[in-house]
N, C-alpha and C positions, 0 to 999 in steps of 0.2 A: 641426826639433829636431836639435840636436845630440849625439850619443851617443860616448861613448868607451870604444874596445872592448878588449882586447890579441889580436894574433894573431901565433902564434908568438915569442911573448912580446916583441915589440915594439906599445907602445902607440899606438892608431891612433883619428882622430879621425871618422867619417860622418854624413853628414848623412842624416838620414829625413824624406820627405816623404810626405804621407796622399792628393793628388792632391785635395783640398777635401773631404776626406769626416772629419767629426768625430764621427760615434757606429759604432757596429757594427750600427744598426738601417739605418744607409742602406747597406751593405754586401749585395749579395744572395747571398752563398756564404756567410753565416755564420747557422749552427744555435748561439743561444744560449737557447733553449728552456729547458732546463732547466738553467741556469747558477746557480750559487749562490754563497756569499760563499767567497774561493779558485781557482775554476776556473780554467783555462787553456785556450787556443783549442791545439788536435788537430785537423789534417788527416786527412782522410778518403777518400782517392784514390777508394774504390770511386763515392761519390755528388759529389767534385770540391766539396765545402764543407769550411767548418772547423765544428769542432763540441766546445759549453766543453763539457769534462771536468772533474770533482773528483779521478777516481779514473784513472789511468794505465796501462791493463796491456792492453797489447801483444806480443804471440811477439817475442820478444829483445828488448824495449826495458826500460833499466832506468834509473831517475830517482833519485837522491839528491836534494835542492835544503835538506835541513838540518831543523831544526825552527822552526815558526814559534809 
């Protein structure tokens, strides 16, 4: 897949590749348990998984992403 990103406000084009893996169930670091419609994958350093979140709050982390 192709994605096009800006950094440093020149537009830049990379390519993402999955390594053969097409679901987040054949993933073994990823907690989507309680994943619901919206979530986002949130790393989690203490247990080294990612884990879907709905809700974001973290000591100093602050999220805008707009209204949907």
């Amino acid at each position: 897949m192709n994605t096009r990103v800006t950094v440093s406000n020149q537009p830049q084009v990379i390519k993402v590749t999955s390594g053969g893996v097409n679901t987040l169930t054949n993933l073994s670091d990823v907690n989507f348990n309680n994943a619901t419609d919206g979530a986002v994958l949130q790393y989690d350093a203490a247990s080294n998984t990612w884990i879907a979140e709905n809700v974001l709050q973290k000591s100093g982390l602050s999220v805008n992403c707009g209204n949907f």
